[in-house]
Backbone as JSON, one array per atom type, in Angstrom:
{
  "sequence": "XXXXXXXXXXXXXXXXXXXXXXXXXXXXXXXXXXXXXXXXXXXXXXXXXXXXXXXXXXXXXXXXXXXXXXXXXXXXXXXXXXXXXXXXXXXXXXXXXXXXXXXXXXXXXXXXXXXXXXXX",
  "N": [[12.39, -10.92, 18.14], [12.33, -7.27, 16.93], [9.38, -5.77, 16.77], [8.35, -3.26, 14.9], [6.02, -2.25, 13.81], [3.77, -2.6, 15.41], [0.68, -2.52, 16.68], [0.33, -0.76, 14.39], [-2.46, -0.45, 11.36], [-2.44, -1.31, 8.64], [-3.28, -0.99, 5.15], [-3.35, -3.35, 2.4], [-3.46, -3.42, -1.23], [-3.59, -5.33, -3.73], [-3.79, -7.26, -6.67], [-2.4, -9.46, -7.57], [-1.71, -12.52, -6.25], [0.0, -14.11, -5.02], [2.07, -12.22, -4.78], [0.64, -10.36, -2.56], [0.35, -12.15, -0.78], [2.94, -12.6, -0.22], [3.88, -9.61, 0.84], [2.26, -9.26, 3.39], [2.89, -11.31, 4.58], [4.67, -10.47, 5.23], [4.71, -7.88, 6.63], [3.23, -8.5, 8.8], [4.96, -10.21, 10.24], [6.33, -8.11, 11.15], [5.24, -6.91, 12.99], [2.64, -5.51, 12.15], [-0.79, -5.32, 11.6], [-2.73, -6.55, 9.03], [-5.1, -5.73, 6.46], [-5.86, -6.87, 3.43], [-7.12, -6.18, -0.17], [-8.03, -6.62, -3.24], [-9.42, -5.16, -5.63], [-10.54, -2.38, -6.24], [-12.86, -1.4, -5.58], [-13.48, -3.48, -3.35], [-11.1, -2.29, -2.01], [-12.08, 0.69, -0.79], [-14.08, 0.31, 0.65], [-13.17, -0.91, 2.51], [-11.51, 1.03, 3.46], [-13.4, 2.84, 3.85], [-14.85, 1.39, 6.6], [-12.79, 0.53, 8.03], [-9.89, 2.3, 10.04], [-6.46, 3.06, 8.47], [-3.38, 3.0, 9.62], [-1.48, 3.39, 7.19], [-0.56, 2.16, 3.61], [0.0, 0.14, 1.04], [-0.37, 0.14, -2.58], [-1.28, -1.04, -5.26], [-0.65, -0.33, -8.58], [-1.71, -1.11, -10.63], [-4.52, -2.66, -11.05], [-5.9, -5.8, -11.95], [-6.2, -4.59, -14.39], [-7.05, -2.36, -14.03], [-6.92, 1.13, -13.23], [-5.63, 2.21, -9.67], [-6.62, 4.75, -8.66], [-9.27, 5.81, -7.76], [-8.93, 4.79, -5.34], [-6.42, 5.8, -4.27], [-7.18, 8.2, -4.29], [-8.83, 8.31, -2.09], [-7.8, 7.42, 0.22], [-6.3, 9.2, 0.24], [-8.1, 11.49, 0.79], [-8.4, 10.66, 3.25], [-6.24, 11.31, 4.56], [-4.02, 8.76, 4.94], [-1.53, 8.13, 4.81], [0.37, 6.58, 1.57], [2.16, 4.41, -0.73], [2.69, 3.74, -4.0], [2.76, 0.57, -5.58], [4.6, -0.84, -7.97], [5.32, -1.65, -11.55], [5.97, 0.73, -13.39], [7.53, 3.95, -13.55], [7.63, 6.61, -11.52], [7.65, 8.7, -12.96], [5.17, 8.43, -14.52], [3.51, 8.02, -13.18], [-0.34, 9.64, -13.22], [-1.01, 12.89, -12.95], [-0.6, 15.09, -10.38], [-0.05, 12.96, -8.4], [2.71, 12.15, -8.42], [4.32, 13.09, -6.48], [3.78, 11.26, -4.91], [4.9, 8.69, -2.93], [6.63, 5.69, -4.52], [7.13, 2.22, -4.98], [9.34, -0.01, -6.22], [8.5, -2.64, -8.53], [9.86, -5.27, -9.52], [10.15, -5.35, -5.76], [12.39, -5.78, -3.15], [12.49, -7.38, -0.32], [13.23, -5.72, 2.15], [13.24, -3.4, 0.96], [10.46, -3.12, 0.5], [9.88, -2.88, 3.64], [11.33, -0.41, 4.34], [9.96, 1.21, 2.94], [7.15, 1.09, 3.76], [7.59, 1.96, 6.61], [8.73, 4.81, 6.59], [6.95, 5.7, 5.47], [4.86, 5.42, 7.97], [5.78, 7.1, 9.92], [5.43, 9.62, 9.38]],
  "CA": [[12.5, -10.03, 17.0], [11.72, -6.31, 17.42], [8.4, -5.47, 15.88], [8.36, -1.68, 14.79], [4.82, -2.03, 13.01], [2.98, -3.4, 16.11], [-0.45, -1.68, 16.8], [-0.22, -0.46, 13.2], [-2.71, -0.79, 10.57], [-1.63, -1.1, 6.86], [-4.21, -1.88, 3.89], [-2.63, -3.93, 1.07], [-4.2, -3.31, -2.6], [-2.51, -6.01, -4.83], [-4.33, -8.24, -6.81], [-0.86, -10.67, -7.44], [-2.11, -12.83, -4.77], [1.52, -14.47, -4.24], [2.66, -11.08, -4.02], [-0.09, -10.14, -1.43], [0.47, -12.7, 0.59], [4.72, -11.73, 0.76], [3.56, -8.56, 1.5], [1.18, -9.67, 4.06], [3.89, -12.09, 5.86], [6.99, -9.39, 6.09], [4.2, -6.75, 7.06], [2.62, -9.13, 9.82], [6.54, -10.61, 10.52], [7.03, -6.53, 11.66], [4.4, -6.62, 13.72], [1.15, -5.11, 11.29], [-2.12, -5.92, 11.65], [-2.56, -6.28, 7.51], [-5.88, -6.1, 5.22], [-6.2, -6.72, 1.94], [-7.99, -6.04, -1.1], [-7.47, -7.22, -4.57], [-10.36, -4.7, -6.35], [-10.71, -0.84, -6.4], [-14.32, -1.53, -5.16], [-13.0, -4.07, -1.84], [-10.13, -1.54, -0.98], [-12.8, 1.79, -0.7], [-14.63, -0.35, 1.0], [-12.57, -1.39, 3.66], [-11.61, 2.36, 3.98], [-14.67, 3.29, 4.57], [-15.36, 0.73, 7.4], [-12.06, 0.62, 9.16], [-9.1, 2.9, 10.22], [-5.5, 2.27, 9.05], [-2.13, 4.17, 9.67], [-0.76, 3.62, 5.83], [-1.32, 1.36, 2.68], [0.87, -0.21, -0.41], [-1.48, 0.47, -3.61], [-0.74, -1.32, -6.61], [-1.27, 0.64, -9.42], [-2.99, -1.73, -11.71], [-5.34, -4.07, -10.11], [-6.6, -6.49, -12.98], [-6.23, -3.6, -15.98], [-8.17, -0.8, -13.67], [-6.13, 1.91, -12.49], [-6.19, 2.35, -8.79], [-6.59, 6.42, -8.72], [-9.87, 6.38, -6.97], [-8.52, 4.48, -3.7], [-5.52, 6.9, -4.02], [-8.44, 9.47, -3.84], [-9.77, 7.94, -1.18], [-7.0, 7.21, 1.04], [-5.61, 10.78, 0.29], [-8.84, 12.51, 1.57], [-8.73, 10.28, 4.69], [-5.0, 11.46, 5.42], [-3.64, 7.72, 5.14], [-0.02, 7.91, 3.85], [-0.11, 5.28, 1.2], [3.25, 4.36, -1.65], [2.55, 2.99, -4.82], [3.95, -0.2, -5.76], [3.87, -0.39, -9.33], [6.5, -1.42, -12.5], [5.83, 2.12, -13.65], [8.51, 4.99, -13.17], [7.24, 7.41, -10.95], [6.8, 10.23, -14.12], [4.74, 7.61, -15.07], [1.97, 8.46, -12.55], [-0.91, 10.68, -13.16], [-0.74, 14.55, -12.41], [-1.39, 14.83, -8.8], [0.16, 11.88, -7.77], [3.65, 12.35, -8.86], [5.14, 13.38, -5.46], [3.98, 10.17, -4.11], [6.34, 7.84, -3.06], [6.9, 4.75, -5.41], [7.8, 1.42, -4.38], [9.53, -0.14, -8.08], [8.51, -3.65, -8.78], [10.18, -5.99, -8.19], [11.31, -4.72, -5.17], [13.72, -6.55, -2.06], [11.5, -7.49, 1.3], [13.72, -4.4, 2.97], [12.75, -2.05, 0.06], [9.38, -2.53, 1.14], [10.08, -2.59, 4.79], [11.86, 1.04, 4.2], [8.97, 2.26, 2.55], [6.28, 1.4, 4.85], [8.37, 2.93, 7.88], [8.34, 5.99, 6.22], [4.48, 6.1, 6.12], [4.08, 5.31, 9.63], [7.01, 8.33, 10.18], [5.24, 10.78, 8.57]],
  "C": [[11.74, -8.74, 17.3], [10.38, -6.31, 16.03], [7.66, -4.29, 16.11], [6.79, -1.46, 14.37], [3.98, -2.43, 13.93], [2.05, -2.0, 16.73], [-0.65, -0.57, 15.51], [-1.56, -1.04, 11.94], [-2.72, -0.71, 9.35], [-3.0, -1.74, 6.16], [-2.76, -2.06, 2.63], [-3.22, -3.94, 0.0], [-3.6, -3.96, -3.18], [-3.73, -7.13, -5.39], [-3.34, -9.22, -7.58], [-1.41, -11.75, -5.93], [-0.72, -14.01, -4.26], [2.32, -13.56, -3.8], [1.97, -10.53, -2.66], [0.23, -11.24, -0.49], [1.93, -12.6, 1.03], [4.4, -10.68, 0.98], [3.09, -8.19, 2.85], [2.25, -10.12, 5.29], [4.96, -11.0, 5.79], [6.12, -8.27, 6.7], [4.19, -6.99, 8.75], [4.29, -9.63, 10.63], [7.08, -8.87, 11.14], [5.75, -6.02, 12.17], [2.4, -5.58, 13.47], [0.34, -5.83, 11.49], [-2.47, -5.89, 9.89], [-4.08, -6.81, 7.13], [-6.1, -5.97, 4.02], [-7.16, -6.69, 1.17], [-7.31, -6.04, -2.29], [-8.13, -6.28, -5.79], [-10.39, -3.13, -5.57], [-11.81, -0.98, -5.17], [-13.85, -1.87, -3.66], [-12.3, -2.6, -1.09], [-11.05, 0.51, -0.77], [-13.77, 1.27, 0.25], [-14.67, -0.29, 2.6], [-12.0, -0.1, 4.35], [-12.61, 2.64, 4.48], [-15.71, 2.66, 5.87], [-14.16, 0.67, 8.8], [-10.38, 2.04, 9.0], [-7.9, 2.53, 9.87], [-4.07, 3.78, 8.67], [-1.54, 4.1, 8.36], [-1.49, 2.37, 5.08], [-0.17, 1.33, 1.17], [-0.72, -0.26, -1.38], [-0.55, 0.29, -5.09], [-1.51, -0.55, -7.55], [-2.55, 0.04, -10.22], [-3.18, -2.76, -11.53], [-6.21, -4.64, -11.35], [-7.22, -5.53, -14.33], [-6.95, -2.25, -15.53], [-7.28, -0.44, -12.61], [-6.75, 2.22, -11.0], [-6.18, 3.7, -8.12], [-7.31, 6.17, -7.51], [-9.91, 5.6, -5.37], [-7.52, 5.41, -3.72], [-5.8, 8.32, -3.45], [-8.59, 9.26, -2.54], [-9.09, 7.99, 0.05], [-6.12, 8.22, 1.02], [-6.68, 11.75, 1.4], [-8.91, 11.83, 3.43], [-7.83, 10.37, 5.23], [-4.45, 10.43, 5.62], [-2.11, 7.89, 4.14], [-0.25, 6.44, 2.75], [1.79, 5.7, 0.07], [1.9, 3.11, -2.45], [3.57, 1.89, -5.27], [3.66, -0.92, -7.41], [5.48, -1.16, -10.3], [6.67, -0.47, -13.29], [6.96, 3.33, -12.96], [7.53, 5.84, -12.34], [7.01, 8.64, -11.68], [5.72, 9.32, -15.06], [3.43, 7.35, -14.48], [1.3, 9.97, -13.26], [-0.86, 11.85, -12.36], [-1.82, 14.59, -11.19], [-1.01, 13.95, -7.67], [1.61, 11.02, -7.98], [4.53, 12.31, -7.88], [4.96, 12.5, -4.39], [5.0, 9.4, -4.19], [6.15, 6.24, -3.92], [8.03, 3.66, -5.06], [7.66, 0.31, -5.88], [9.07, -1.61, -8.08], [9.38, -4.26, -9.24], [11.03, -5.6, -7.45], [11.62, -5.82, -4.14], [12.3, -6.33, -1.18], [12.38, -6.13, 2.11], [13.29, -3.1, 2.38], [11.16, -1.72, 0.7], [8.82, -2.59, 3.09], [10.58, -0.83, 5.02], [11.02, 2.01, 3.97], [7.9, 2.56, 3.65], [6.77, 2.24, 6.77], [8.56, 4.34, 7.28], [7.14, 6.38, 5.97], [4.52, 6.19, 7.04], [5.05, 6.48, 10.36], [6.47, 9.47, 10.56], [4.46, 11.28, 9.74]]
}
């Protein structure tokens, strides 16, 4: 099986932890090195300790919006999509012209997306 994502690193922000872990296996299944974080706090964290080429960022991690990793992973130049059940005019100003990956989406939807991070 070709694996397009190999020597990539992706952070995963989801705190769904059945969704994180399909995320996890179709990332790793396409060759990603994948870490997660379930908490605002973890995934700033893990920025700030390691390097990664992109990042899925659920919007709302246990009722707390995840802006200030969006912050975070904006100033560090990390392509990131939100993956969210929220419309995309449905993000905060600033963060509008990110890309938006719809809940519930298809294992190719978010194969499509993350290849357009690692594109960019």
């Amino acid at each position: 099986m070709d694996k397009p994502f190999a020597g990539r690193r992706v952070l995963v922000v989801e705190d769904e932890m059945m969704l994180l872990m399909l995320i996890e296996d179709v990332l790793a299944d396409h060759g990603a090195t994948v870490t997660a974080a379930a908490t605002v706090e973890q995934a700033i964290a893990l920025i700030a300790m390691q390097v990664f080429d992109a990042a899925t960022l659920d919007l709302n991690l246990d009722g707390n919006q995840s802006y200030p990793v969006a912050d975070t992973l904006a100033a560090c130049g990390v392509p990131f999509v939100f993956s969210t059940g929220y419309h995309q005019d449905g993000l905060r100003d600033g963060y509008r012209d990110r890309p938006v990956l719809r809940k519930p989406f298809k294992q190719l939807d978010l194969v499509d997306s993350v290849t357009r991070l690692l594109s960019c």
